[in-house]
Structures are given as structure tokens and as C-alpha cells.
C-alpha positions as a printed Julia matrix, in Angstrom:
57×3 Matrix{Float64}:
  -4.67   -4.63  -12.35
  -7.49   -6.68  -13.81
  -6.04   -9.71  -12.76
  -4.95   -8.33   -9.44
  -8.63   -7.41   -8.84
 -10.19  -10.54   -9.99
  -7.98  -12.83   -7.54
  -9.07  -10.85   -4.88
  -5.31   -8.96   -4.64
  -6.4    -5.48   -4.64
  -9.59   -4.03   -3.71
 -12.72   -3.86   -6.63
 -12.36    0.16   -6.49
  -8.7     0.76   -7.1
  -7.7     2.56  -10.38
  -4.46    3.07  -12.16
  -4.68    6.41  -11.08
  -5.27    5.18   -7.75
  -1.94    3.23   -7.09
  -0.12    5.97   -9.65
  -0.59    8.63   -6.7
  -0.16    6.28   -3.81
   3.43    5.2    -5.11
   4.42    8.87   -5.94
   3.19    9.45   -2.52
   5.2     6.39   -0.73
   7.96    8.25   -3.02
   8.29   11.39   -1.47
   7.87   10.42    2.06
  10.3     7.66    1.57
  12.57   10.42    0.45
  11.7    12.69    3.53
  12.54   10.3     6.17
  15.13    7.53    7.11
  15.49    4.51    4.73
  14.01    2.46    7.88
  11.25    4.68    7.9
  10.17    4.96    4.54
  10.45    0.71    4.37
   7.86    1.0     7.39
   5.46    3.88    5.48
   5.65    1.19    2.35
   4.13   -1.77    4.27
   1.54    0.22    5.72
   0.41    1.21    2.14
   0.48   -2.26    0.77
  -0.53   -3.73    3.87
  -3.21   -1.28    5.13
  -3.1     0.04    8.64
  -5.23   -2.79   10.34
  -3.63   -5.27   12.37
  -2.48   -8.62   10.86
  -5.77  -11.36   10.39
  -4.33  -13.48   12.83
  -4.15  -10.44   15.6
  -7.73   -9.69   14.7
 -10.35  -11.69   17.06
């Protein structure tokens, strides 16, 4: 994670614990809906929920 936060990666604020819960979290809903579904919930956590740079003005 240190390297992850020092090339700009991951946000400055993000702890183990942090990405721990999001993944158990990412876990269960993946597990709760279709396989499409939880692929989609997955890129929205690693990707964030705001539009690509490129779509942003």
C-alpha cells in the first residue's frame, strides 16, 4: 500500500483496514447478485463512481 500511495494509485487516506472491508464488502454483494452484476459493483469500487476523465469537461 505504501507504494500504491506514493505513485499516486490509491488515495493518501486509505488503510489496510480500509480496502480489508471494501473487498469483504465487494464479496458479499458479488455473492448476492448475478456474476454480471457483481463484475459491475467491482469496477465501481476500484474505479469510483465518477464518470471516466475523458467524460469529465
Amino acid at each position: 500500500m505504501d507504494r500504491a500511495r506514493a505513485s499516486g494509485a490509491i488515495r493518501a487516506d486509505v488503510t489496510a483496514s480500509d480496502l480489508y472491508a471494501l473487498i469483504n464488502a465487494v464479496a458479499w454483494a458479488g455473492e448476492q447478485t448475478s456474476a454480471a452484476q457483481g463484475e459491475r459493483l467491482l469496477a465501481f469500487a476500484l474505479d469510483g463512481l465518477r464518470p471516466p476523465s475523458s467524460s469529465r469537461g
